[in-house]
C-alpha positions as CSV (number, residue, x, y, z in Angstrom):
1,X,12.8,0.6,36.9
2,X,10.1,2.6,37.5
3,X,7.7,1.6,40.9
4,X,4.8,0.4,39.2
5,X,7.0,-1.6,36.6
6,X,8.4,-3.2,39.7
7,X,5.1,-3.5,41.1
8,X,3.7,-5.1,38.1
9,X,6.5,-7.5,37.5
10,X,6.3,-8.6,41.1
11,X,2.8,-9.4,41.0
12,X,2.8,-11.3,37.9
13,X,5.9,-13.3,39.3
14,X,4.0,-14.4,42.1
15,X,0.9,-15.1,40.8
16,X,2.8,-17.3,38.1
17,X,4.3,-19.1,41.3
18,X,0.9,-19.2,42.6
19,X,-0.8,-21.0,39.6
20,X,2.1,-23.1,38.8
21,X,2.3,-24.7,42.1
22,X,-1.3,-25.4,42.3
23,X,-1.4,-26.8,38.5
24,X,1.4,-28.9,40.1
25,X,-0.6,-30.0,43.0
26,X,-3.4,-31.0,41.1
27,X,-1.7,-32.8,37.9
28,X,1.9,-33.6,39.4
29,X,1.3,-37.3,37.7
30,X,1.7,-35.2,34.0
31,X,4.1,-32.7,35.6
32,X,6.8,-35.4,37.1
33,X,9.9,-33.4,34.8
34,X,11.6,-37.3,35.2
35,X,12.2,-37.2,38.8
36,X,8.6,-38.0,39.9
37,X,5.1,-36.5,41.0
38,X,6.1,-37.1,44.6
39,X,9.5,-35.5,44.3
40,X,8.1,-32.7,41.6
41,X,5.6,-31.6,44.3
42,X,7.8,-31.6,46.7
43,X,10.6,-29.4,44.7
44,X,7.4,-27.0,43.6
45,X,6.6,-26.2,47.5
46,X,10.1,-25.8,48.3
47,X,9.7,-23.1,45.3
48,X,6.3,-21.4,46.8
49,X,7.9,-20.9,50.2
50,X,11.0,-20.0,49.2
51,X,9.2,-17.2,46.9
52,X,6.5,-16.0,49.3
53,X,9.2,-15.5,52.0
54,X,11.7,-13.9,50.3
55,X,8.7,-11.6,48.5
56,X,6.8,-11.2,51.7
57,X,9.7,-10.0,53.9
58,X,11.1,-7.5,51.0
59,X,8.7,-6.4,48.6
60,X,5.6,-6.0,50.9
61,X,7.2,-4.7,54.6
62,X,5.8,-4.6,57.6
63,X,1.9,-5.0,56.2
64,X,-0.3,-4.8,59.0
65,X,-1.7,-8.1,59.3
66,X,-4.3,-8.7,62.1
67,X,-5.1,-5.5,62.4
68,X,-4.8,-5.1,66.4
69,X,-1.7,-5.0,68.4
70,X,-2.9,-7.9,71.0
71,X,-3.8,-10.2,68.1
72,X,-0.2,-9.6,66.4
73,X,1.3,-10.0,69.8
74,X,0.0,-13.1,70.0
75,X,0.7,-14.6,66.8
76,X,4.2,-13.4,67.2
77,X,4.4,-15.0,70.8
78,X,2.7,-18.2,69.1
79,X,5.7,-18.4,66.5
80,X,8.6,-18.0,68.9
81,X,7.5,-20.5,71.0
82,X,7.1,-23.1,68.5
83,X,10.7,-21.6,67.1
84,X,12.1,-22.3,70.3
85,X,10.7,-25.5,70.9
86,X,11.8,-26.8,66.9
87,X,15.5,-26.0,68.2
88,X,15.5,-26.8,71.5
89,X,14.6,-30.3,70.7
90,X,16.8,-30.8,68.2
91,X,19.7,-31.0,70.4
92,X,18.2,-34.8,71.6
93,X,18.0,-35.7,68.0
94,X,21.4,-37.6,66.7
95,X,19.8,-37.3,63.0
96,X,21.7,-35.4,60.6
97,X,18.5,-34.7,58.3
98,X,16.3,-33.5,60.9
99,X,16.9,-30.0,60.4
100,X,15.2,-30.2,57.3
101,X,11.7,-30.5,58.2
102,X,12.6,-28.2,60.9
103,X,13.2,-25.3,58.3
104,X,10.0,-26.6,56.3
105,X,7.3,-25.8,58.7
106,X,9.6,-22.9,60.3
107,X,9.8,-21.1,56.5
108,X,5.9,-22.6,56.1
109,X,4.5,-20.3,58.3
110,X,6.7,-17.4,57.2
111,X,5.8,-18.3,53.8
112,X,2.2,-17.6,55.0
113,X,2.6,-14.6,56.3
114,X,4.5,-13.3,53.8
115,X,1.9,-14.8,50.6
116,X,-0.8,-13.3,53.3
117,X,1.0,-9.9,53.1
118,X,0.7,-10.5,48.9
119,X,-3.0,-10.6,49.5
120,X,-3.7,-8.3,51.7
121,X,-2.3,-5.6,49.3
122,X,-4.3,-7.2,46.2
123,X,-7.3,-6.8,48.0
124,X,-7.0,-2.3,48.2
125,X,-8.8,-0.5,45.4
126,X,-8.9,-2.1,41.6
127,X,-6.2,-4.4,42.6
128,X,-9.3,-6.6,44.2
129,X,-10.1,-7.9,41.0
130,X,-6.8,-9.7,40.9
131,X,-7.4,-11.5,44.5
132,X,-10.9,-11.8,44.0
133,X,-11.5,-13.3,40.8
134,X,-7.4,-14.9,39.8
135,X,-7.1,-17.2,43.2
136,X,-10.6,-18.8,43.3
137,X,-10.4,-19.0,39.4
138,X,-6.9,-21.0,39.2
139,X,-8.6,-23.5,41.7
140,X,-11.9,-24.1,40.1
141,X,-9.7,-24.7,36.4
142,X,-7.9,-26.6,38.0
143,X,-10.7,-28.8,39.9
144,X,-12.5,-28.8,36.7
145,X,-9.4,-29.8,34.7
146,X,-9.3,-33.0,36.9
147,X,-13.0,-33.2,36.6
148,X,-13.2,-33.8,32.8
149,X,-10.1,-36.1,32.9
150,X,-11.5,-38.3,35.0
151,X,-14.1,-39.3,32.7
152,X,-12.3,-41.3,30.4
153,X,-10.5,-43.0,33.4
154,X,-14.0,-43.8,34.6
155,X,-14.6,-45.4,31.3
156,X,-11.4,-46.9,31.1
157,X,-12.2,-48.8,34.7
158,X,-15.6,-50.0,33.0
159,X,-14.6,-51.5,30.5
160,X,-11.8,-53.6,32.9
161,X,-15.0,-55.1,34.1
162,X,-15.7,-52.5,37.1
163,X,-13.6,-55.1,39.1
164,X,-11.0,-52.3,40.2
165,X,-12.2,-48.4,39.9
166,X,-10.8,-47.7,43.1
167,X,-7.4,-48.7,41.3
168,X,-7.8,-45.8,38.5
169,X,-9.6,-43.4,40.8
170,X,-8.7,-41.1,42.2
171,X,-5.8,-40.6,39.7
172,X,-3.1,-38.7,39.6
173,X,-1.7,-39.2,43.5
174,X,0.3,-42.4,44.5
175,X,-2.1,-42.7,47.0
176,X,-5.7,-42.2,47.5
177,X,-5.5,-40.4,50.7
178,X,-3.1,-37.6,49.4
179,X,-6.2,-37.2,46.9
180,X,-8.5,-36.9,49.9
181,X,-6.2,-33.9,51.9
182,X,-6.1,-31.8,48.5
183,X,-10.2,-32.5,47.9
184,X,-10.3,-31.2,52.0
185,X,-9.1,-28.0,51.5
186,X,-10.6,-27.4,48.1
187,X,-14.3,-28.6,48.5
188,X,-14.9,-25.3,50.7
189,X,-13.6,-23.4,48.2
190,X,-15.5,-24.1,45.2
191,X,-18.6,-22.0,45.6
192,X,-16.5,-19.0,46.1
193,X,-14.8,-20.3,43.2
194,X,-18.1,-20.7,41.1
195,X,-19.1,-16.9,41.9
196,X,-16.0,-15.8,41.0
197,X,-15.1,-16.4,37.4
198,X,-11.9,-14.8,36.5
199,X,-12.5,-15.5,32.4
200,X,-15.5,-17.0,31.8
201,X,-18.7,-15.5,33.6
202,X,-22.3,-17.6,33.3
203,X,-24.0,-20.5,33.5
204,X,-21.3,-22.3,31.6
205,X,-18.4,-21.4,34.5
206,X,-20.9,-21.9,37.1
207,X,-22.1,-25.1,35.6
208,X,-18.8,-26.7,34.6
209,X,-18.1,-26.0,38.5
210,X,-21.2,-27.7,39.5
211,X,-20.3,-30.7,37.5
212,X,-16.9,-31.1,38.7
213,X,-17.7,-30.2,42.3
214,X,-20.7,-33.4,42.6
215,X,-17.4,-35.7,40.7
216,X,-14.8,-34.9,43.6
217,X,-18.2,-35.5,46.0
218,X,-18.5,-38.9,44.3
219,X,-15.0,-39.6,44.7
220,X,-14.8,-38.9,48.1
221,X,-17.9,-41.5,48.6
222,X,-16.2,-44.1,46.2
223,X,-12.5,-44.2,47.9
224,X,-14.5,-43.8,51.4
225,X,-12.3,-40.6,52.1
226,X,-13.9,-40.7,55.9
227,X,-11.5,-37.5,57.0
228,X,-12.3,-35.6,54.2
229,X,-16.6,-36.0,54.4
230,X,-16.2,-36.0,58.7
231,X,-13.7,-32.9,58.7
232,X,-15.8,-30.9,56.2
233,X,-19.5,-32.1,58.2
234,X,-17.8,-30.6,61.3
235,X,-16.3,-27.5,59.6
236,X,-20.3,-26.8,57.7
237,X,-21.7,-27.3,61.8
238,X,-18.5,-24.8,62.8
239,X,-19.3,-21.8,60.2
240,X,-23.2,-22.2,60.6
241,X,-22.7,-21.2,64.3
242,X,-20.0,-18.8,63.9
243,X,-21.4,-17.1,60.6
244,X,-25.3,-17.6,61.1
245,X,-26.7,-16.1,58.0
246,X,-23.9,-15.1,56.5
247,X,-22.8,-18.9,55.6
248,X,-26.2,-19.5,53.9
249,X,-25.1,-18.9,50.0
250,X,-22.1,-20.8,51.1
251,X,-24.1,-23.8,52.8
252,X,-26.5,-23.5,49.9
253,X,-23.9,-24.1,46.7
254,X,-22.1,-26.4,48.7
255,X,-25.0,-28.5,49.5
256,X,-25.6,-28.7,46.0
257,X,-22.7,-30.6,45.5
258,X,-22.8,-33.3,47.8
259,X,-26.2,-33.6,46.3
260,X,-25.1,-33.9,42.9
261,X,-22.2,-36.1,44.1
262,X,-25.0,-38.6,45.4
263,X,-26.3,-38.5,42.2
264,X,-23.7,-38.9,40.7
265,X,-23.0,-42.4,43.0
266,X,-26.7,-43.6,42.3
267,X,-25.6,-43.5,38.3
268,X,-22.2,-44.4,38.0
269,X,-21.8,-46.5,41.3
270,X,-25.0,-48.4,41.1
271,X,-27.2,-47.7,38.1
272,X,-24.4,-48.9,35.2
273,X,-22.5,-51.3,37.6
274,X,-26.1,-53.1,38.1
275,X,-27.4,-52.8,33.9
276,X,-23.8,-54.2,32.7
277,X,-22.3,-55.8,35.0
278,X,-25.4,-57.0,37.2
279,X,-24.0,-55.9,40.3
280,X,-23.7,-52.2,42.5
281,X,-20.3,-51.1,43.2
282,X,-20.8,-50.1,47.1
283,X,-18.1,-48.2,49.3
284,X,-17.1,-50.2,51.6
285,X,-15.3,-49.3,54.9
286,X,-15.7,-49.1,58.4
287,X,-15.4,-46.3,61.6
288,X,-12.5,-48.1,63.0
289,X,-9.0,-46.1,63.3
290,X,-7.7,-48.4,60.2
291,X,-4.6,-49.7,62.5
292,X,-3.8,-45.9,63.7
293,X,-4.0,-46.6,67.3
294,X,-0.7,-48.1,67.9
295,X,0.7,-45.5,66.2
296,X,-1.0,-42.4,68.3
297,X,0.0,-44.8,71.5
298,X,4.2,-44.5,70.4
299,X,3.9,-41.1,69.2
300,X,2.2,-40.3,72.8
301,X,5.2,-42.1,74.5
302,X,7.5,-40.4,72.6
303,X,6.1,-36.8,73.5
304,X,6.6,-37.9,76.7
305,X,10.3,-38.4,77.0
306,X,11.8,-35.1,76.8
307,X,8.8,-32.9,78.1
308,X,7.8,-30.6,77.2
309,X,10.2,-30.7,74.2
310,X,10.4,-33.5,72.1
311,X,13.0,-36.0,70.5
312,X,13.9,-33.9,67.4
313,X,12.7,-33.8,64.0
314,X,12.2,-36.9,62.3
315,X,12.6,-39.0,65.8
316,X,9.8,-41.1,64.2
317,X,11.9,-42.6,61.8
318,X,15.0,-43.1,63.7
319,X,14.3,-43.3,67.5
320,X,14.2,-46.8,69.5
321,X,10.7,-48.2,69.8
322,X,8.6,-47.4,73.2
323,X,5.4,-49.6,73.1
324,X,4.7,-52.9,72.5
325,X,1.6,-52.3,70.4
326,X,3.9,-50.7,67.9
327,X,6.3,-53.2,68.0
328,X,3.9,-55.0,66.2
329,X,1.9,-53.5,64.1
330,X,2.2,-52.2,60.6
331,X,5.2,-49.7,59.7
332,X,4.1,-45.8,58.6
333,X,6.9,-42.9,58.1
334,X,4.4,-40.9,60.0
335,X,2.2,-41.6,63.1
336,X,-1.6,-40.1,60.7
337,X,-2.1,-37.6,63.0
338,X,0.0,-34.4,62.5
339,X,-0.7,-32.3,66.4
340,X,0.9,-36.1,68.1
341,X,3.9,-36.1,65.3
342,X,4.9,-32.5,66.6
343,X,4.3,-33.1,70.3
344,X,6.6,-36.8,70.2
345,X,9.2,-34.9,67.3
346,X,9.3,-30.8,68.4
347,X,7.2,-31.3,71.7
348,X,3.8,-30.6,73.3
349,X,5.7,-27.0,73.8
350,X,5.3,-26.6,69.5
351,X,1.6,-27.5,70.2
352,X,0.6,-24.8,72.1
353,X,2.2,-22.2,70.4
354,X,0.5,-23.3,67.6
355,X,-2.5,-22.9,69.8
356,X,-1.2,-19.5,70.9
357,X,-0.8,-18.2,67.1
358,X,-4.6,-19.8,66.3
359,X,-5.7,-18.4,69.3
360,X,-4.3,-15.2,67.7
361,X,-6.0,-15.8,64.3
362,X,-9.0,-17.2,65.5
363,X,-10.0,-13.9,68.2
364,X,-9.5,-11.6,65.2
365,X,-12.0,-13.7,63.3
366,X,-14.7,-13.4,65.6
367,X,-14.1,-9.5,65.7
368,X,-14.6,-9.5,62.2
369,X,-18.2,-10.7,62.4
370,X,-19.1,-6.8,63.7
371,X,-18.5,-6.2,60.2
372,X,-20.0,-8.5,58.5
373,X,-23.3,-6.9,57.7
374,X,-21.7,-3.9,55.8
375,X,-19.9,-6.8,53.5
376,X,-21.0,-7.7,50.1
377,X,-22.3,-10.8,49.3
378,X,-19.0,-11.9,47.6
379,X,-16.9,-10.8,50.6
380,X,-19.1,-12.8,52.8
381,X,-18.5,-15.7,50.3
382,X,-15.0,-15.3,50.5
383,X,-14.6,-14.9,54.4
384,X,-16.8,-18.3,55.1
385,X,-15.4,-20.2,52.4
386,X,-11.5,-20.6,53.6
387,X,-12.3,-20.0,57.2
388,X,-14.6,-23.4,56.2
389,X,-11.4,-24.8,53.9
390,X,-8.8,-24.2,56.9
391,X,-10.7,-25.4,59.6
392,X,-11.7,-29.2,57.6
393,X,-8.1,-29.0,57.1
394,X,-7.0,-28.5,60.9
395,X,-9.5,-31.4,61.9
396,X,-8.3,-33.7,59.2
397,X,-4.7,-33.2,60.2
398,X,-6.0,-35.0,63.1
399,X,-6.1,-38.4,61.4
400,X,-3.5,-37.7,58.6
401,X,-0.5,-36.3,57.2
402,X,-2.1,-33.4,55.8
403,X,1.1,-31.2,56.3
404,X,3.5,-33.9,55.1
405,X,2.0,-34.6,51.9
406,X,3.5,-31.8,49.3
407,X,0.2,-31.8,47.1
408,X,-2.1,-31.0,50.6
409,X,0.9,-28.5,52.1
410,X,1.2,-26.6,48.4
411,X,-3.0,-26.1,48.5
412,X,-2.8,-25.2,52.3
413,X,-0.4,-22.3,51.9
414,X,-2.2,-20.9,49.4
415,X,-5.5,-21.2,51.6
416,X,-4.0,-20.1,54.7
417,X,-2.6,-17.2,53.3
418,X,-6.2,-16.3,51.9
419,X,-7.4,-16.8,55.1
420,X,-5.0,-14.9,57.1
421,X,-5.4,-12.2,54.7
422,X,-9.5,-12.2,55.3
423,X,-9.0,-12.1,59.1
424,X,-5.8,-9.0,58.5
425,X,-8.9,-5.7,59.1
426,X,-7.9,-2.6,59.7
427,X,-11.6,-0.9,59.8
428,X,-13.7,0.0,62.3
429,X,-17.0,-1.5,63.9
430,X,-19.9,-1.2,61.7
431,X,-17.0,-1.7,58.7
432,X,-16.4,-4.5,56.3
433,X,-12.7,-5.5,57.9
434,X,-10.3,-7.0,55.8
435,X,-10.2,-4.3,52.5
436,X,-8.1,-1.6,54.2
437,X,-5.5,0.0,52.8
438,X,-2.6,-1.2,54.1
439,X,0.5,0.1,56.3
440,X,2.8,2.4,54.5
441,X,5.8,0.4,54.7
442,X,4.8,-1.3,52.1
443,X,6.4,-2.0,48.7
444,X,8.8,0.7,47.0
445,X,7.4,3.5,49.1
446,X,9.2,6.4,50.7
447,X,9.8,4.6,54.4
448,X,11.8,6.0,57.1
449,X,15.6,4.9,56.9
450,X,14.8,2.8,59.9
451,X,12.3,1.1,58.4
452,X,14.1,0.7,55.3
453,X,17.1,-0.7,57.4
454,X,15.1,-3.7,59.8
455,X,13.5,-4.8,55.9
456,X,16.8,-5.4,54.3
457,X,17.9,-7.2,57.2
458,X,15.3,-9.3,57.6
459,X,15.5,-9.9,53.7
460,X,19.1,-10.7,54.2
461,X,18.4,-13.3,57.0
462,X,15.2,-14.8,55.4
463,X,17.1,-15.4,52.2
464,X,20.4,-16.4,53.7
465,X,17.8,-19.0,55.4
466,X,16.0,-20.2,52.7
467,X,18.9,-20.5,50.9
468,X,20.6,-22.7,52.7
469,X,17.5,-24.4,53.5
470,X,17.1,-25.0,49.5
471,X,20.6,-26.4,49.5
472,X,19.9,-29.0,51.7
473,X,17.3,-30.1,50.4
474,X,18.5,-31.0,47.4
475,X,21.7,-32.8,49.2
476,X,18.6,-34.3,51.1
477,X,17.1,-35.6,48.2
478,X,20.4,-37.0,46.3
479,X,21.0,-39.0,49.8
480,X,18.3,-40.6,49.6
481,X,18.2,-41.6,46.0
482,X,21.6,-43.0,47.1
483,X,19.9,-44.9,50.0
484,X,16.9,-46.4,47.6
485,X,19.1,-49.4,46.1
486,X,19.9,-50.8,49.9
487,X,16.5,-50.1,51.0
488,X,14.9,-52.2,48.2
489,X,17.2,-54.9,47.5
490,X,19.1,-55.3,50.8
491,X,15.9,-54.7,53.5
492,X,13.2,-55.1,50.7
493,X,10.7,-52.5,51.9
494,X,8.5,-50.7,50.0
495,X,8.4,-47.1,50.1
496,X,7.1,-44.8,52.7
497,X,6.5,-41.6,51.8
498,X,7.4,-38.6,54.3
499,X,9.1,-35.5,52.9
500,X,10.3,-37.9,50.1
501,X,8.0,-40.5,48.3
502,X,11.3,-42.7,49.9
503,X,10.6,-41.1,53.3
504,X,12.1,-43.8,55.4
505,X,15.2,-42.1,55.7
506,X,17.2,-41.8,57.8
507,X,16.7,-44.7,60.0
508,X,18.1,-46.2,63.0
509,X,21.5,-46.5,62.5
510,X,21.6,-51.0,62.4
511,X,19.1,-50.7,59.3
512,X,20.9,-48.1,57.0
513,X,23.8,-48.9,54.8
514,X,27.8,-50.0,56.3
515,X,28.7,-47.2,54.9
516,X,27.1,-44.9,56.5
517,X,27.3,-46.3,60.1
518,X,29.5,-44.1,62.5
């Protein structure tokens, strides 16, 4: 097979991984294939990182992302410390399953890099078209898809009396706050979406993205998704300083939407509730921490224990309980606050190389703003719109399981990829950075045997890895379908959803079955 047949084939492989997964993200409740949304999602971002691995570390070499040595340095620094700190903290965890979620964010992050890599390449020459338009395109369809839908759920909920809309909407997610983590990371992405229109160009794409933008905005008011409408007020603040003039189409079309959204609220929320019904249907909902307090008090304790590592993935679930406050307070398979649930489970050590690989990320970012005046207005666009997606995500993390839920983890890969790619220059001052050419290792190219040789054994590792990875998360998954009888009939608990919609599991070893006891 010739090159550019492989090329080509590659290309459309991924990008039919791509939409897939996000068409599975958004509409997992018509995509369940009998096991599930919850599951289904799951199984589909097991698929994307799996893919974007394997791809990234074969296909696309050693891509130069951010550009500089010191910036790589440090994201490579960043990533072996929270590597170390994942393993090193498993040896004070006695749960056999742990290592899953260990391999999850582990592959996550190489998954990034290597989707980023895909990007990166797109974005040389003609091959723009593809990242420009396809990405942002696939998103809005599929924000508009959900748009229309909703509208006879709406009427459905009417004509139940307007007693229970926030029982119908948001659809689709078994919980409204899963909705509220995908509608963070998307929001910033739909006016970068509306300019970029991979089929349909006009006032009819730009329109129909209007319209479905000012419905998510009205169903972030009507479910009172605080996180999302906080995360994304201090992420507008955050680009406005760090992009000045730059962010002002972006400010502008998004502005628009929570506009319309209100709108949208006075009419459906108040206007028809009060002709038909003769009352308003007003969000309620306080600034309280909703019972999360105890939670962020035993996951502190627990990062404490083994400092600076922590008690080993999924310690939540299975470790003996430190604070009184807990104790007695209501049961969650998480703690709602993702940086504490890494500092108690993989250890304040994980945290700060996170910090370390941002800190990476984040210093290339500002350097790109030297370049930012030779940029087109749609490369502006781009650059503000998932630095504005990622960084409502990051702050929303802070108050929920933004990377546990598969829907929110599926949209984020794809985001952070885009972004990484944005931030991956390779021009000069005075340059728009981020549409270089990129390093000649990549793809089928003639390479240097020693080249050639450290790619096909870090393809060999990666998928050796993932595979084994893959395999245990299926035996993962038939274990606890196993578990789900005893859990509901014998300890008659509901569900609570981790890495599995039954994410209680495992759990300290007096509340799981005989037969499983040591």
């Amino acid at each position: 097979m010739s090159n550019t047949k492989r090329y080509i084939f590659i290309y459309f492989l991924i990008y039919i991984v791509v939409s897939l997964s996000l068409a599975e993200a958004f509409w997992g409740q018509f995509l369940g294939f009998g096991i599930g949304s919850y599951a289904a999602r799951r199984f589909s971002l097991i698929l994307i990182i799996v893919c974007s691995a394997i791809f990234g570390s074969l296909f696309f070499g050693w891509v130069r992302l951010l550009g500089g040595p010191r910036s790589r340095f440090f994201v490579f620094i960043g990533f072996f410390v929270i590597l170390f700190s994942c393993l090193a903290s498993q040896f004070n965890s006695t749960n056999g399953w742990s290592w899953i979620e260990v391999g999850l964010y582990l592959l996550y992050i190489i998954s990034v890099s290597g989707l980023a890599k895909f990007f990166l390449s797109q974005r040389k020459g003609a091959n723009f078209f593809w990242y420009g338009n396809f990405i942002p395109f696939v998103v809005g369809f599929c924000v508009i898809v959900y748009a229309i839908l909703t509208i006879p759920v709406y009427i459905y909920s009417v004509s139940d009396g307007f007693g229970s809309i926030r029982s119908f909407i948001p659809w689709g997610f078994i919980n409204i706050r899963y909705w509220s983590q995908v509608a963070t990371w998307v929001l910033p992405i739909l006016p970068l979406a509306g300019a970029n229109a991979f089929l349909w160009k006009g006032r009819f794409w730009r329109g129909a993205i209007f319209f479905s933008g000012a419905l998510w905005w009205w169903i972030v008011f009507i479910s009172v998704a605080r996180g999302t409408a906080c995360s994304i007020f201090i992420s507008t603040v955050f680009v406005l300083i760090l992009f000045k003039g730059s962010a002002k189409a972006w400010f502008i079309e998004s502005i628009k939407y929570v506009f319309g959204g209100t709108l949208l609220w006075l009419l459906l929320s108040v206007i028809v509730p009060y002709v038909f019904f003769g009352g308003a249907d007003f969000p309620h909902g306080g600034l309280g921490s909703d019972g999360r307090g105890p939670l962020w008090l035993e996951a502190w304790n627990m990062a404490l224990q083994h400092f600076p590592l922590g008690m080993g993935g999924q310690s939540w679930l299975t470790h003996s309980i430190l604070t009184e406050a807990y104790e007695s307070s209501a049961r969650f398979a998480h703690p709602h606050n993702m940086y504490l649930m890494w500092a108690a489970e993989y250890g304040w050590l994980s945290v700060v190389g996170l910090l370390i690989l941002f800190g990476g990320v984040g210093a290339h970012l500002v350097r790109r703003l030297d370049g930012l005046a030779a940029c087109s207005s749609l490369q502006k666009l781009s650059l503000v719109s998932v630095t504005a997606s990622v960084v409502a995500a990051m702050i929303h993390a802070g108050v929920s399981s933004v990377f546990i839920t598969p829907a929110s983890m599926i949209v984020g890969l794809i985001v952070f990829a885009m972004f990484w790619a944005e931030v991956s220059d390779q021009k000069g001052a005075g340059e728009c950075g981020g549409y270089a050419a990129v390093d000649e290792g990549i793809g089928f190219g003639e390479a240097l045997w020693s080249k050639r040789l450290l790619r096909a054994g870090f393809f060999t590792v990666i998928t050796l890895v993932c595979a084994f990875w893959v395999w245990g998360c299926v035996d993962y998954y038939r274990a606890m379908r196993a578990d789900l009888p005893f859990y509901q009939t014998v300890l008659r608990k509901g569900v609570e959803p981790r890495f599995w919609l039954h994410g209680n599991f495992p759990r300290p070893p007096e509340l799981m079955p005989p037969s499983s006891r040591d």
